[in-house]
C-alpha positions as CSV (number, residue, x, y, z in Angstrom):
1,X,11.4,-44.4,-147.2
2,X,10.4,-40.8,-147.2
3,X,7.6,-41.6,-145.3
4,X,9.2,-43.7,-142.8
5,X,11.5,-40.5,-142.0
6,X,8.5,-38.2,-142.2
7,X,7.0,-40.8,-139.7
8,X,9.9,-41.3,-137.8
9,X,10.7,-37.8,-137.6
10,X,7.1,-37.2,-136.6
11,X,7.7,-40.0,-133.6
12,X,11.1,-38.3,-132.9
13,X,9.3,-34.8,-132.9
14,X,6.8,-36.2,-130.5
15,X,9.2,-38.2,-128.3
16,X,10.8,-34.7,-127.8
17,X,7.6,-33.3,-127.1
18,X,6.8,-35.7,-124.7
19,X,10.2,-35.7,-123.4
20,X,9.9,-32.1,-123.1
21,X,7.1,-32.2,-121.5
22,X,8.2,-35.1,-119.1
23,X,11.2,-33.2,-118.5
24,X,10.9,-31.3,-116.0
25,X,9.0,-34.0,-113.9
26,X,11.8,-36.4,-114.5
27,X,13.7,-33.8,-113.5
28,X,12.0,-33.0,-110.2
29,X,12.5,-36.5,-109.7
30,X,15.4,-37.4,-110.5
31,X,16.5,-34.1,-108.3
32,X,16.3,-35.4,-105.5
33,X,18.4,-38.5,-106.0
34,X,21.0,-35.5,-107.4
35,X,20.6,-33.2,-104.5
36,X,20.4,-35.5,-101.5
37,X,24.1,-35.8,-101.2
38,X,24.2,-31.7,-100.9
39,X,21.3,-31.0,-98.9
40,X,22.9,-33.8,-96.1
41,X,26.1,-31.9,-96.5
42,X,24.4,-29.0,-96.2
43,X,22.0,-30.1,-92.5
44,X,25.4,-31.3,-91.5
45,X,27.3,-27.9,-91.8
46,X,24.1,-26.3,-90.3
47,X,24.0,-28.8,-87.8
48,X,27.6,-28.2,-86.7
49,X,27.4,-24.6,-87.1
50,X,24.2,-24.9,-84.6
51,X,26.1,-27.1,-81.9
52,X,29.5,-24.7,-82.5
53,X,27.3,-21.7,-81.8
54,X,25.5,-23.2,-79.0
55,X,28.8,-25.1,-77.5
56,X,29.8,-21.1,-77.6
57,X,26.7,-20.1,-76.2
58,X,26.6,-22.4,-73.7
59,X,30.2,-21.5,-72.5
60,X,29.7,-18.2,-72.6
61,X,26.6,-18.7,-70.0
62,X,28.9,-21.6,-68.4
63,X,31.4,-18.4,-68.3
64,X,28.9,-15.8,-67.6
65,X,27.6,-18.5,-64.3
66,X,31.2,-19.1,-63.0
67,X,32.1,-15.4,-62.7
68,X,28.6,-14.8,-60.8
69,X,29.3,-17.9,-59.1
70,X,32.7,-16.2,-58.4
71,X,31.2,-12.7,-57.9
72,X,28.9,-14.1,-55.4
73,X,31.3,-15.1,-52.7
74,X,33.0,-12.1,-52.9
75,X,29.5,-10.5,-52.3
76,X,28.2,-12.6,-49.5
77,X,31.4,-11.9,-47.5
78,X,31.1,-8.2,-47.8
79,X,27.2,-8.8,-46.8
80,X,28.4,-11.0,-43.4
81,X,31.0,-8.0,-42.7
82,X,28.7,-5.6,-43.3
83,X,26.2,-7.6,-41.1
84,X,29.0,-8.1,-38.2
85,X,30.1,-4.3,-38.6
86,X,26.3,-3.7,-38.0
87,X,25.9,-5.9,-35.3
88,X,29.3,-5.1,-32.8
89,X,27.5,-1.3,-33.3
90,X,24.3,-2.7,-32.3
91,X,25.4,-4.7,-30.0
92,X,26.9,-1.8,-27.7
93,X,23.8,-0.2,-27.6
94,X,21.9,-3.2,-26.4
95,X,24.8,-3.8,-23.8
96,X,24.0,-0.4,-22.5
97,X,20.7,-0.1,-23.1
98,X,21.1,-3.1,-20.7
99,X,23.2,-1.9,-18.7
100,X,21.2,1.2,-18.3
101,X,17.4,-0.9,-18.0
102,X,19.2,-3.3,-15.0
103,X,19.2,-1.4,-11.8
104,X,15.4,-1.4,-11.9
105,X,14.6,-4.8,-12.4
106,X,17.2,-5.4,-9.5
107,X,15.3,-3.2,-7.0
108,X,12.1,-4.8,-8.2
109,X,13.9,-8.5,-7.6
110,X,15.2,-7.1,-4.2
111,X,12.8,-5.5,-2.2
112,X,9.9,-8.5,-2.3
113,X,13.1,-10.4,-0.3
114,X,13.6,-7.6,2.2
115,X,9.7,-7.7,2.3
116,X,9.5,-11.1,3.1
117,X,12.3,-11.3,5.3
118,X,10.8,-8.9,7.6
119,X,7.4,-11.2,8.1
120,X,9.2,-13.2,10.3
121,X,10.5,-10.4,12.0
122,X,7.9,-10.5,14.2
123,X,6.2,-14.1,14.8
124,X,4.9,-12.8,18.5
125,X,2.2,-11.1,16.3
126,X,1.1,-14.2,15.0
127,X,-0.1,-15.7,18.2
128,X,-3.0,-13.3,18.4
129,X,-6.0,-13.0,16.7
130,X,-5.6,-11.1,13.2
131,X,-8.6,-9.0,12.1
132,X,-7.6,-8.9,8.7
133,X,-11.1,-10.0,6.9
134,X,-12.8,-9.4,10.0
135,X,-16.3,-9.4,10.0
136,X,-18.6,-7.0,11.5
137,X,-20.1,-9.4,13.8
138,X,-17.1,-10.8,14.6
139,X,-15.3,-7.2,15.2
140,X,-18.4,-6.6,17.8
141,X,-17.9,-9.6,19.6
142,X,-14.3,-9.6,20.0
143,X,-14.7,-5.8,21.3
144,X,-17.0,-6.4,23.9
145,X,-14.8,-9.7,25.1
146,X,-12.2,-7.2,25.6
147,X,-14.1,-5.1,27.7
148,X,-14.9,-7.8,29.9
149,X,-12.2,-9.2,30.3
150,X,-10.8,-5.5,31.0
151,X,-13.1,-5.2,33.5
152,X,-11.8,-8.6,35.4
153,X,-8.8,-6.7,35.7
154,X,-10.0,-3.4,37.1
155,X,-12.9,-3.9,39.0
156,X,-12.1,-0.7,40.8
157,X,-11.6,1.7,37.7
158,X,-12.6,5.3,38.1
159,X,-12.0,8.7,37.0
160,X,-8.9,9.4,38.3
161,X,-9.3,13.0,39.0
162,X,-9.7,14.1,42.2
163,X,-13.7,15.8,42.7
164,X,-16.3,16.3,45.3
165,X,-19.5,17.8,42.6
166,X,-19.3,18.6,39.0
167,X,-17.7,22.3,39.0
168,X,-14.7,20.7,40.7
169,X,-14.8,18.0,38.1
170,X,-15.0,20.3,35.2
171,X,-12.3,22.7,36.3
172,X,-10.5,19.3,36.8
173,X,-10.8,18.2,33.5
174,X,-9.4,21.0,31.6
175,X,-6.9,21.5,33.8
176,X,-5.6,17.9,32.9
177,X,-4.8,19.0,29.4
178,X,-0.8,18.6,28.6
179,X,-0.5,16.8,32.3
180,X,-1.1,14.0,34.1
181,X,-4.1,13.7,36.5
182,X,-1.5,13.1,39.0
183,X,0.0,16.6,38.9
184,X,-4.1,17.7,38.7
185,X,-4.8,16.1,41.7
186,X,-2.0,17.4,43.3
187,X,-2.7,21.0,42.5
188,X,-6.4,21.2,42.4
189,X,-6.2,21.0,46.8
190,X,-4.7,24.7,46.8
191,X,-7.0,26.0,43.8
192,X,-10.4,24.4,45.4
193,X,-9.6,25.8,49.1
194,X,-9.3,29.5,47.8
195,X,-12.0,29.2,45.4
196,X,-14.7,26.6,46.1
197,X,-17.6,27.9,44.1
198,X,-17.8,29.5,40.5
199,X,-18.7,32.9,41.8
200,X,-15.5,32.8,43.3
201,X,-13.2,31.8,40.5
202,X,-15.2,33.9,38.4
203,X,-13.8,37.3,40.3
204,X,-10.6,36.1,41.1
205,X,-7.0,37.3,40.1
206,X,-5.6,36.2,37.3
207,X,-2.0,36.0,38.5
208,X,-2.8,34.6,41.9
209,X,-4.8,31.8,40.1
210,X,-1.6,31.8,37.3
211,X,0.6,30.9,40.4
212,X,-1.5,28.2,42.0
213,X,-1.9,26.2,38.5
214,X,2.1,26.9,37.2
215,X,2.4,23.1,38.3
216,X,0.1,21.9,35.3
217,X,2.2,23.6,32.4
218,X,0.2,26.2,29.8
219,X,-0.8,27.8,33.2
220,X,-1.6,31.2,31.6
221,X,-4.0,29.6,29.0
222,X,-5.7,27.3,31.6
223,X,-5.9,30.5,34.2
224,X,-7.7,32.3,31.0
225,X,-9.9,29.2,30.9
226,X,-10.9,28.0,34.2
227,X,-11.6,31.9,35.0
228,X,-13.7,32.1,31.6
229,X,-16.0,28.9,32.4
230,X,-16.3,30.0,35.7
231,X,-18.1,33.4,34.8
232,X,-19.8,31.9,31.8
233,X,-21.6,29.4,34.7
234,X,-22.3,32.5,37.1
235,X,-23.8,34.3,33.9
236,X,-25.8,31.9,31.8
237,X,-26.5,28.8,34.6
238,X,-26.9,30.5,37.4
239,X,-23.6,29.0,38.9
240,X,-24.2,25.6,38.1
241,X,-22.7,22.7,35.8
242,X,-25.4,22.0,33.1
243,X,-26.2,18.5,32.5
244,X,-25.9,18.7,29.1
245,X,-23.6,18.4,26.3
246,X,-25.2,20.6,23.9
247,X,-24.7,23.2,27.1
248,X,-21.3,22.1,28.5
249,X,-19.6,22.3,24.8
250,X,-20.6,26.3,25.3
251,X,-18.1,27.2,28.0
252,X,-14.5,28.2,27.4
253,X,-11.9,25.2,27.6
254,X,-14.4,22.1,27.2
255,X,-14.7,20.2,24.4
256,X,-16.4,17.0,23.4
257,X,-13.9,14.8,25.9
258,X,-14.1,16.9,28.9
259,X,-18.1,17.4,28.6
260,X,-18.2,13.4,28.4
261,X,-16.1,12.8,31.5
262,X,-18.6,15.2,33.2
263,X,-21.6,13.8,32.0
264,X,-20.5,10.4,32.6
265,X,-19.3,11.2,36.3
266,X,-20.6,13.8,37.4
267,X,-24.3,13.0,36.1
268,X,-24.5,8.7,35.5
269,X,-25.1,9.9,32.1
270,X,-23.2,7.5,29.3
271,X,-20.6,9.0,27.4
272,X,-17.0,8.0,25.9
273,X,-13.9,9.7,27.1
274,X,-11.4,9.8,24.1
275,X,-8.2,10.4,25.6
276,X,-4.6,9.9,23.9
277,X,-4.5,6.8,25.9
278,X,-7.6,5.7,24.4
279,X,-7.2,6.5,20.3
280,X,-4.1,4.8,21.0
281,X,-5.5,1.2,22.2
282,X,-8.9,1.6,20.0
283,X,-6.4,1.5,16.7
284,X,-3.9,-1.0,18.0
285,X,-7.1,-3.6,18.7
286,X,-8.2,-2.7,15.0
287,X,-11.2,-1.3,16.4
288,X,-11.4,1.5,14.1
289,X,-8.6,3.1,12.0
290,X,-9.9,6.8,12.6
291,X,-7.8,9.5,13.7
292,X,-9.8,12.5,14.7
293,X,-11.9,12.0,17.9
294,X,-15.0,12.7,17.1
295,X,-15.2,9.8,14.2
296,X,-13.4,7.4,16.7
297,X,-16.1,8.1,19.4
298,X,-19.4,7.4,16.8
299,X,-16.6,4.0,15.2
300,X,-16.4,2.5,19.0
301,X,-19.6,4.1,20.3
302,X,-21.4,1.5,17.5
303,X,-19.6,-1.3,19.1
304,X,-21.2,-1.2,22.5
305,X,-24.9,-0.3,24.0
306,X,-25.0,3.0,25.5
307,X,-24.9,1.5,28.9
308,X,-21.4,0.3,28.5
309,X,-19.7,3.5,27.3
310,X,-18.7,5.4,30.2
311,X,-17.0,2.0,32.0
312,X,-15.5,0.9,28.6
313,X,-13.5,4.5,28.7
314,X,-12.3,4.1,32.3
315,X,-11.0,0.0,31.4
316,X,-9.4,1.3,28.1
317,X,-7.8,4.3,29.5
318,X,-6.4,2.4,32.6
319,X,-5.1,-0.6,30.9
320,X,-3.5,2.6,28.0
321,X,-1.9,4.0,32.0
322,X,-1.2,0.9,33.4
323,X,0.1,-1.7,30.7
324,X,-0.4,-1.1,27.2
325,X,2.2,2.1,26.7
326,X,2.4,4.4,24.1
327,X,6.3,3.3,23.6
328,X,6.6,0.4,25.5
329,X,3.7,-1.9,25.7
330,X,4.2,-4.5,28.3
331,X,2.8,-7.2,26.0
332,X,4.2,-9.9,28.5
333,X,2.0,-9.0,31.2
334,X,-1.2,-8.1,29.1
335,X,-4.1,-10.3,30.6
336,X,-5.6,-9.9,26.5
337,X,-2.7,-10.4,24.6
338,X,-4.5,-13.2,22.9
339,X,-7.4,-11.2,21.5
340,X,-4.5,-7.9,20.5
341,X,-3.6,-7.9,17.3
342,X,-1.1,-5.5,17.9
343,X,0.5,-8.7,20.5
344,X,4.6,-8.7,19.7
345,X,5.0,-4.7,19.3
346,X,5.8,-4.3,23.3
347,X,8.2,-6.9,25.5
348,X,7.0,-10.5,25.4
349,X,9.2,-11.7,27.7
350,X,6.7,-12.1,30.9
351,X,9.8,-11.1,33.7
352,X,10.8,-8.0,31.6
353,X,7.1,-7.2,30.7
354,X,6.5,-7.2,34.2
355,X,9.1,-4.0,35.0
356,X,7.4,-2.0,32.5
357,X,3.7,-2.4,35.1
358,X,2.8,1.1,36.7
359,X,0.4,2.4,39.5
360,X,-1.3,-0.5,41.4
361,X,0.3,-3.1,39.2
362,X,4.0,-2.1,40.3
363,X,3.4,-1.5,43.7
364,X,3.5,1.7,43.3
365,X,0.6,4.6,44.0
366,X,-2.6,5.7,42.0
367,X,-3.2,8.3,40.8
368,X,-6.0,9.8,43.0
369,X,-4.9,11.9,46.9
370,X,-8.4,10.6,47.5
371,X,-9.8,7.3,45.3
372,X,-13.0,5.6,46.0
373,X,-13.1,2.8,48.8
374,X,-13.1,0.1,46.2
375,X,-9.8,1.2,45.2
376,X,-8.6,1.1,48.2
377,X,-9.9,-2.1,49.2
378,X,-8.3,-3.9,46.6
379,X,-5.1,-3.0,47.4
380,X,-4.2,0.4,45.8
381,X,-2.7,3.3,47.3
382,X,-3.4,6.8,47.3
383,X,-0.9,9.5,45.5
384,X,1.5,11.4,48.0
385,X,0.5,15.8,48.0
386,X,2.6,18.1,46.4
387,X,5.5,18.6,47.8
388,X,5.3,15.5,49.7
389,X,8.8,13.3,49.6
């Protein structure tokens, strides 16, 4: 029995043993089946405590994005205002920056139509030849067509100063400064029949000769001159007219013009006489554009041989006397209205045109007390003395 206990007791002692050591696994096992009810209780309070704070946090942003979303309006408002204010304070300055800016661009818009309103203006001038992009060659040739065609007309041009050698030309000449050779030839009678020769002119006195030329205007400068050359020939020629220009150029009263009238003449030797009435018609056919005399002599001098130059000046300055005038050209009655350019600045009108004629042309008398025979021949008439009715 006792050892059945003993035995027993052994088992029992060892059961707890191995119970005791089983224990705590059994309990970890048996822990879970335990604890599984409070550990789901327990995700569940977490997991409600998780959505409650994030159903907080998300209405708190929900709250937050409503009053921006609310905030923002109010904003964006201020912004357009703000914007608006900006732009009604802009938009004056613009206005009258405008405002200020527009007269120019309305002078700019207005003046190419008064510009191109005037180009019809004047359609007469279209009918003649334009030299605008003219070529040399063609500027020579229509030059020299106008001379001929000049010369058609007045077959008969001559000096118009009354002269019998060259001293008489020469005091001529400069007495025709500021006057027509009318009033020259109308005066020089009375000067030549007291004072034929230089040697007489030379000594004369001042106020008789002051009283013969009073008709010519500047009559106390011209008295100073003609006197002047007339001694400066007694002294340095001898008492004759050189036949040059280098020498003519020397005496008191000529210049360039006068000692080319006398060369031309006086001595057959070429020369071109530029006159007012010749600058005038040179720049209206667009023969040159030059001004001062000298430069328009070498321009038209290149246009013509040498041979040519003392004719051309007696058809220009004729045609300058007779038809083309300095105010009112009588472009009706111009025999080269087709080659002018300048065609349309005068009266077109043929009938009117023809009122506006002079001299010969008008029936009425040269120039000359005593013109060539040709002259005559063709039917002009001399000019009436002084004095004469």
């Amino acid at each position: 029995m006792g050892e059945q206990v003993s035995d027993g007791g052994r088992k029992t002692a060892k059961a707890a043993r191995t119970a005791a050591a089983a224990g705590p696994a059994s309990a970890k096992k048996a822990a879970p089946a335990r604890k599984t009810p409070a550990k789901k209780a327990t995700a569940e309070k977490a997991a409600e405590k998780k959505a409650t704070a994030e159903k907080a946090t998300a209405k708190k942003s929900a709250g937050k994005k409503a009053a921006a979303d609310k905030a923002a309006p109010a904003r964006k408002p201020a912004a357009k205002k703000a914007s608006a204010r900006s732009a009604k304070k802009a938009a004056p300055a613009k206005s009258s920056a405008a405002l200020k800016k527009a007269p120019a661009p309305r002078k700019q818009v207005v003046a190419p139509k008064k510009a191109t309103a005037s180009v019809p203006a004047a359609p007469a001038k279209t009918v003649a030849a334009h030299p605008q992009g003219e070529s040399r060659t063609a500027l020579v040739r229509r030059a020299r067509r106008i001379n001929r065609e000049l010369a058609e007309v007045y077959p008969y041009a001559h000096p118009e100063l009354d002269f019998e050698n060259p001293f008489q030309l020469v005091v001529a000449t400069v007495l025709s400064a500021q006057t027509t050779d009318l009033r020259v030839n109308q005066t020089t009678p009375a000067l030549f029949a007291k004072y034929p020769a230089p040697e007489d002119l030379a000594a004369a006195d001042p106020e008789e000769v002051e009283e013969i030329l009073r008709p010519t205007g500047f009559f106390r400068a011209k008295t100073k001159s003609v006197i002047g050359l007339s001694k400066a020939l007694v002294e340095q020629f001898g008492g004759e007219v050189p036949g040059r220009l280098e020498d003519l150029v020397k005496l008191p009263g000529v210049g360039r013009k006068t000692a080319f009238v006398v060369l031309g003449n006086a001595f057959g030797r070429p020369g071109i006489t530029v006159d007012t009435h010749f600058q005038r018609l040179v720049r209206r056919w667009k023969w040159t554009d030059e001004t001062d005399p000298d430069k328009i002599e070498a321009a038209v001098g290149a246009l013509f041989p040498k041979s040519d130059w003392t004719d051309l000046s007696h058809h220009v300055i004729w045609h300058g006397r007779r038809i083309c005038h300095a105010r009112k050209p009588a472009c009706g009655a111009c025999p080269i209205a087709p080659l002018c350019p300048a065609y349309g600045e005068g009266e077109t009108d043929p009938e009117k045109a023809k009122k506006l004629l002079k001299y010969e042309k008008a029936g009425q008398p040269g120039q000359r007390l005593k013109p060539p025979q040709a002259y005559l021949d063709a039917g002009g008439r001399p000019a009436p003395p002084l004095g004469a009715g």
